[in-house]
C-alpha positions in Angstrom: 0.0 0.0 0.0 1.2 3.1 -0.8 3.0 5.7 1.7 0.4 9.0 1.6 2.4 12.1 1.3 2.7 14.1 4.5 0.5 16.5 5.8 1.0 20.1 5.7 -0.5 21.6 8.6 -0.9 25.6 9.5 -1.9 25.5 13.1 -2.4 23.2 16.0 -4.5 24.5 19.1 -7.3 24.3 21.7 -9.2 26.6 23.4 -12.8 26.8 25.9 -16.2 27.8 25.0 -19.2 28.9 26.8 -20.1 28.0 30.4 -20.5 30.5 33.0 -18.8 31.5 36.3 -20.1 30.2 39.7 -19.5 31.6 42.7 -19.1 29.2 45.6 -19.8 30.6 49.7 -20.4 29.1 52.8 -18.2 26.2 52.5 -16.0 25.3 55.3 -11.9 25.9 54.4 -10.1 22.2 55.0 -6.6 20.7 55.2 -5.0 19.1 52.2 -1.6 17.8 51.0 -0.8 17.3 47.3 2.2 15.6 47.9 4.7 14.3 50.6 7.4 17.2 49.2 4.5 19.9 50.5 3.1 20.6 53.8 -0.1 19.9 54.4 -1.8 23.4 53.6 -5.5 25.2 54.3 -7.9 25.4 50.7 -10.8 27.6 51.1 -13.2 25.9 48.3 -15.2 29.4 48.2 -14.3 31.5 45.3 -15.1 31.8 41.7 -15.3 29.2 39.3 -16.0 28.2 35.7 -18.3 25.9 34.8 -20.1 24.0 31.4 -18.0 25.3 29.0 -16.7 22.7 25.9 -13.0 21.9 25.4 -12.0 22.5 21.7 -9.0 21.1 20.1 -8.1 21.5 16.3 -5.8 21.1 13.5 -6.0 23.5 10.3 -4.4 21.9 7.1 -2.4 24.6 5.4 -3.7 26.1 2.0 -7.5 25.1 2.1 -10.9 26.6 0.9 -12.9 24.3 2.9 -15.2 25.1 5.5 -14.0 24.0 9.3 -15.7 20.3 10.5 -16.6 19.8 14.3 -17.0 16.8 14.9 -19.2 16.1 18.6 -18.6 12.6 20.3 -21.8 10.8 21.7 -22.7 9.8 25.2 -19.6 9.4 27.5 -17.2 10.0 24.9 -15.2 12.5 24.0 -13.3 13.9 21.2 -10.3 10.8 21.3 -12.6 8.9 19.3 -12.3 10.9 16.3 -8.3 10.7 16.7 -7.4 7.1 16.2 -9.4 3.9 16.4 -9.5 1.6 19.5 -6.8 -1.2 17.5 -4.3 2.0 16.9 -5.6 3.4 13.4 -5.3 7.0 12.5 -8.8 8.5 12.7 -11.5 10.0 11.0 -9.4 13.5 12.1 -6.5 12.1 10.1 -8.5 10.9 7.4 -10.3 14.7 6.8 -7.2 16.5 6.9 -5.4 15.1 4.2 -8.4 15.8 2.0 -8.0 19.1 3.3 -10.9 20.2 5.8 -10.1 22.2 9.0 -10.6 20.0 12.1 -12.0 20.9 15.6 -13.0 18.2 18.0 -14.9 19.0 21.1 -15.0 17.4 24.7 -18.3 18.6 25.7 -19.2 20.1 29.3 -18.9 17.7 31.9 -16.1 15.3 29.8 -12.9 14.8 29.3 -10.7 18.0 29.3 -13.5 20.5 29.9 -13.7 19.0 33.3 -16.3 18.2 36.1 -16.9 21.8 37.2 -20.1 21.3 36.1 -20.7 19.5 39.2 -20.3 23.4 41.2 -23.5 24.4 39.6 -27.5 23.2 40.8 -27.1 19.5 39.3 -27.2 17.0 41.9 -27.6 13.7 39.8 -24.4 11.1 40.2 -22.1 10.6 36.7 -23.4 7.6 35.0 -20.5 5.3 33.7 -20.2 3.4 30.8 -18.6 -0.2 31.4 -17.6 -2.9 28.8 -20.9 -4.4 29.0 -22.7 -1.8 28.3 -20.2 -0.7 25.3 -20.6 -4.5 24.0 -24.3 -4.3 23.3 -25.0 -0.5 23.4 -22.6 -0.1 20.4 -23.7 -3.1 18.6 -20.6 -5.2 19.0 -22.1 -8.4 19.5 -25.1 -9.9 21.0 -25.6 -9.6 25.2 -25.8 -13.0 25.7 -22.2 -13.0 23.8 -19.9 -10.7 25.9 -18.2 -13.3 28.1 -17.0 -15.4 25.2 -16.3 -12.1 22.9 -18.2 -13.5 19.9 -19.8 -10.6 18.0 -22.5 -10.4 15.5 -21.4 -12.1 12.0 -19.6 -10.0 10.1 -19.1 -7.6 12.6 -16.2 -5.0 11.5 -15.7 -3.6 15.1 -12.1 -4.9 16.1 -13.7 -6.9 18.7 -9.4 -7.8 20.8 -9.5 -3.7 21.1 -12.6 -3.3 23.4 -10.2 -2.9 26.5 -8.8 0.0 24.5 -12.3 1.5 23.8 -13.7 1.5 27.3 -10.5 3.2 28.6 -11.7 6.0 26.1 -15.3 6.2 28.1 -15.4 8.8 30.2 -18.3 9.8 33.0 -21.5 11.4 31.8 -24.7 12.8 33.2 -28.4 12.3 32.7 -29.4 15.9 33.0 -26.3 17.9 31.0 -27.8 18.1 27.9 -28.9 21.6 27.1 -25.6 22.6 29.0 -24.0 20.6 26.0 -25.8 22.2 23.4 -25.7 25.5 24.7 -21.7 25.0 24.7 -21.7 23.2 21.0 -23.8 26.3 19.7 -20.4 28.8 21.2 -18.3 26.9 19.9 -20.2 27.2 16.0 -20.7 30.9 16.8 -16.7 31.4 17.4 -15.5 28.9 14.3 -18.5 30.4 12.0 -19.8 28.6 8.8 -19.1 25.1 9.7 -20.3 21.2 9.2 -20.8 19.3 12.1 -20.6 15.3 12.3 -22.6 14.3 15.6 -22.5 10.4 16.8 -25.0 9.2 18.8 -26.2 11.7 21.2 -24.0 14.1 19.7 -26.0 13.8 17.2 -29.0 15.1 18.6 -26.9 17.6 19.7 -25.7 18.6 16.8 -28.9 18.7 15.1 -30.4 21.0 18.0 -27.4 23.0 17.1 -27.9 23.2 13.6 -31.6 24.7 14.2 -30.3 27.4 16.4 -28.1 28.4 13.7 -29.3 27.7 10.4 -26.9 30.4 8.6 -23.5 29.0 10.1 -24.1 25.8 10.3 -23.7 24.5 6.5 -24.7 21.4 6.9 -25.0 18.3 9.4 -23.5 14.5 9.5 -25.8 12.3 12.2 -24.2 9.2 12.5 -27.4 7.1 14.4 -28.6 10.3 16.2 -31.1 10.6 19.1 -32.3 13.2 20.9 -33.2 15.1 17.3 -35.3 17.9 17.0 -38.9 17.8 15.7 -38.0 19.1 12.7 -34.5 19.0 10.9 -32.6 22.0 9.6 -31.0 22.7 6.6 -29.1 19.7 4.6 -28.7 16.8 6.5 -26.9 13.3 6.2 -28.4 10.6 9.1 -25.9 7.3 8.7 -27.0 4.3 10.0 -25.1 0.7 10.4 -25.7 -2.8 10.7 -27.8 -5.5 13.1 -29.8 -2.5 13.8 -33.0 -4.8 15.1 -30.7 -6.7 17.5 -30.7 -3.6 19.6 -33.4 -2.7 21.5 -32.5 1.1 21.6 -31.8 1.0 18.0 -34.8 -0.9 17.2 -36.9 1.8 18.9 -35.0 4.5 16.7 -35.8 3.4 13.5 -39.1 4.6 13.6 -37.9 8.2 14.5 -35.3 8.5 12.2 -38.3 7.4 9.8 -40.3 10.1 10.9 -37.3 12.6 10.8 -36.9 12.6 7.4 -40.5 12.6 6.5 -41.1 15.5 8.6 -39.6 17.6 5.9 -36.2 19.3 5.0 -33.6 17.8 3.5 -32.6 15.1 4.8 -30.6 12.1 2.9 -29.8 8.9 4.5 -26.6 6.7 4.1 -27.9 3.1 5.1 -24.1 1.2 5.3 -25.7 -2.4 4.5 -27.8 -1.1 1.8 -24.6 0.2 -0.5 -22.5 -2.8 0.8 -20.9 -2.3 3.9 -21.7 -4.9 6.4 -21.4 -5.2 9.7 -20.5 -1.7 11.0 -21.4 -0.9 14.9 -22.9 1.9 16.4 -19.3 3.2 16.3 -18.3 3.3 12.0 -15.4 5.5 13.0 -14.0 2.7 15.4 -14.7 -0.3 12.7 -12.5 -1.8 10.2 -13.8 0.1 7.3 -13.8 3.4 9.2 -11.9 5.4 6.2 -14.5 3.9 3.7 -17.4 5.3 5.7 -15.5 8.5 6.3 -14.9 9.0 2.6 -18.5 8.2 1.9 -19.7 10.9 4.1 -16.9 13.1 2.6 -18.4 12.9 -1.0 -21.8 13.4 0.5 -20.3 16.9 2.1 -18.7 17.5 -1.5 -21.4 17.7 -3.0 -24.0 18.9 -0.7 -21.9 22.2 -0.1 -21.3 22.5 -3.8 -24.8 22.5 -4.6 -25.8 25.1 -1.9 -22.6 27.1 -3.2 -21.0 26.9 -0.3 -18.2 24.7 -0.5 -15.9 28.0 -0.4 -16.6 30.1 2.3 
């Protein structure tokens, strides 16, 4: 296989988005010690604080006219899974720069690198965490009854010996964050302007709500087995959808509203994996084998969606 030529990139960065400040009062001050090499010392928890913003990393390919892509990882995941597959492939982030689109990937509020300081606000549910388990049969690897011998469903093109990998990736999440999320998705399209996002899962959802709250930046929208979608969708959008759906029962109940969401008007295409040939893909197509030949898919789909809207140079 041929080496691809190297990337040439412009810039490399991260930065926060939305969230608020907190103030904190009335709690008592308490002794703590970071280390043996310092004294125990007195921390007054009461102060000033930031809270629910997003975590933004991205990389910027040098010399391009395409718009920026945020991509927005689903429910306790963060923005590692666009960066390389659980079984050590480059990612769908390596895979869009070298065709040349701006990359930003988020770690929503509450996750990863934009921290629990959510937890200072009024919330008071616990963090719900996401086990192997639940990754086995939420993502479609294989069937429940299957986990303990790690047989997956026929076909299956997750790389079933790297599931270790992918739960070290799961992070905690929280039933009741979700309009913090959104509200810090929609900051971060306001600061990157025109823009496509690519949602998974709950992200999805996310990025659909997102795409309705900004219909003039946000160019156009890549669900990859969405929930939590609007009523109605807004402007174009691409819903992707993998294999052994009806094994699932959360899956099973989507297929109905994923129907409905593209009946209900707009313009909404649909990229059915198994129905142009790809087998087997999960609930995670940018973990499986044929991650790149998904990702290209949806690249084309992108192509030409902004070209006919005359937007692919912005």
């Amino acid at each position: 296989m041929p080496t691809p030529p190297p990337m040439r990139i412009a810039a490399i960065g991260s930065f926060f988005a939305g969230g608020r400040t907190v103030t904190v009062g009335g709690q008592p001050p308490k002794l703590i010690e970071m280390s043996q090499d310092i004294p125990a010392y007195r921390f007054d928890p009461n102060g000033t604080y930031a809270i629910n913003h997003t975590y933004v990393s991205y990389v910027l390919p040098v010399d391009t006219d395409r718009p920026p892509v945020v991509f927005v990882p689903g429910g306790g995941m963060t923005g590692a899974c666009w960066e390389s597959t659980p079984d050590g492939r480059p990612g769908w982030l390596t895979g869009f720069l070298r065709a040349g689109w701006p990359c930003y990937l988020i770690d929503n509020a509450g996750r990863g690198r934009a921290g629990w300081n959510c937890l200072l606000g009024s919330r008071s549910d616990e963090p719900v965490p996401r086990g192997a388990e639940e990754c086995w049969t939420a993502f479609r690897i294989g069937p429940a009854g299957d986990y303990a011998t790690r047989e997956p469903f026929p076909g299956s093109m997750f790389p079933v010996g790297a599931l270790p990998e992918l739960v070290r990736q799961m992070v905690p999440r929280w039933t009741t964050t979700n309009e913090l999320e959104v509200a810090a998705l929609l900051a971060v399209v306001r600061r990157v302007g025109h823009c496509v996002l690519v949602g998974h899962s709950q992200g999805g959802g996310f990025a659909a709500r997102v795409a309705q709250a900004a219909p003039h930046t946000v160019l156009a929208t890549v669900l990859l087995e969405p929930h939590g979608l609007p009523e109605r969708p807004t402007g174009p959008q691409l819903i992707v959808l993998g294999d052994n759906l009806e094994q699932s029962a959360v899956t099973n109940r989507l297929m109905p509203v994923w129907k409905t969401y593209r009946e209900s008007g707009g313009l909404v295409d649909l990229l059915d994996l198994p129905g142009v040939g790809l087998r087997g893909n999960s609930h995670l197509p940018m973990a499986d084998i044929n991650s790149d030949t998904v990702a290209s898919l949806i690249r084309e789909w992108i192509e030409k969606t902004l070209s006919n809207i005359g937007q692919h140079r912005c």
